[in-house]
C-alpha positions in Angstrom: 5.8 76.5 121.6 6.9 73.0 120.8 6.9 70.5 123.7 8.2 67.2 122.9 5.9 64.4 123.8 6.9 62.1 126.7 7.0 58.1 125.7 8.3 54.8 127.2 11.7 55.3 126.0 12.4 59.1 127.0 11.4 59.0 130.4 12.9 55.7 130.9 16.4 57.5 129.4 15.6 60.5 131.8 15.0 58.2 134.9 18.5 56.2 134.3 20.6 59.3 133.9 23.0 60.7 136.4 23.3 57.4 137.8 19.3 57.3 139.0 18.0 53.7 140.5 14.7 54.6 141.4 12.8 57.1 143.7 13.6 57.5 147.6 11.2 55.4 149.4 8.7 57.9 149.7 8.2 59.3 146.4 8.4 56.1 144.6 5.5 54.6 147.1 3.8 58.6 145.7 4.3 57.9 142.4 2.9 54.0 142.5 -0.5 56.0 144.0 -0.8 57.5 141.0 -0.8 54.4 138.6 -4.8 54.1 137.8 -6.3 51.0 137.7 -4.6 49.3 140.8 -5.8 45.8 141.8 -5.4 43.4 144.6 -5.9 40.2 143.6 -7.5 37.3 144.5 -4.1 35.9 146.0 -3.6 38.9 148.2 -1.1 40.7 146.0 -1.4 43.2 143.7 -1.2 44.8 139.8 0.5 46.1 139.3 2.7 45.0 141.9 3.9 47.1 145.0 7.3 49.3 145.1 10.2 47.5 146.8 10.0 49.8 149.6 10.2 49.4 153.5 11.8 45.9 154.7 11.8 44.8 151.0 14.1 48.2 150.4 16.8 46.9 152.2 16.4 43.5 151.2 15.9 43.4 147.5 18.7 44.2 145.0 19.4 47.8 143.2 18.7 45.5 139.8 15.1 44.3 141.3 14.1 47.5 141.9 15.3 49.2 138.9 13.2 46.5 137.3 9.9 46.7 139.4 10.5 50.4 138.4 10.5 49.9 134.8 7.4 47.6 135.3 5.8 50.9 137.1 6.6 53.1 134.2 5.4 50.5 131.8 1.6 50.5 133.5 1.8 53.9 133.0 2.5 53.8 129.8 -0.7 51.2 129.1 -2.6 53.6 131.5 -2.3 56.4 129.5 -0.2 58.2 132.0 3.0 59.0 130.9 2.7 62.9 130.7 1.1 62.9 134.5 3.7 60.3 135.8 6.8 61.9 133.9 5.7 65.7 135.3 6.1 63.7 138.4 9.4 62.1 137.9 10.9 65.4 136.0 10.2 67.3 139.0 12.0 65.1 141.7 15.0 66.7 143.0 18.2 64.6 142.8 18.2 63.9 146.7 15.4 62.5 145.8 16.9 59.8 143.8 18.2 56.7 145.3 21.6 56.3 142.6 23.4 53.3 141.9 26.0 52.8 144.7 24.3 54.1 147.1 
């Protein structure tokens, strides 16, 4: 049986197709949970920093959170967590997507 391994670029590719932004509020705030190695900082906010979901869903722009996103996937990737976190994603049904347009 030969499973390809997930990295950076694949589930970024994966996470962008079919017009995908990000998550739905919900399962991107479930997915951030998972991100080992969370901190709040001194200044009160955090690393790696929080989803733009909630008020800051309706205020920030598809591009800002398609980039706060990335920076999600990219702590995974230092974490070691890219299998556990792209099971995760892989698994999401589309209506679970927030797409580009939307």
């Amino acid at each position: 049986m030969n499973q390809e391994v997930e990295n950076l670029e694949s589930l970024q590719t994966y996470c962008s197709e079919n017009n995908r932004l990000v998550p739905m509020p919900s399962q991107w705030n479930d997915f951030y949970k998972m991100l080992k190695n969370r901190q709040q900082k001194p200044s009160g906010g955090w690393e790696p920093p929080l989803p733009l979901i909630l008020a800051a869903w309706h205020h920030a722009m598809p591009l800002e959170k398609q980039l706060r996103f990335h920076e999600h996937l990219q702590w995974a990737q230092d974490q070691g967590q890219l299998e556990q976190v792209g099971r995760f994603l892989r698994t999401l049904p589309e209506q679970e997507w927030c797409h580009w347009g939307d």
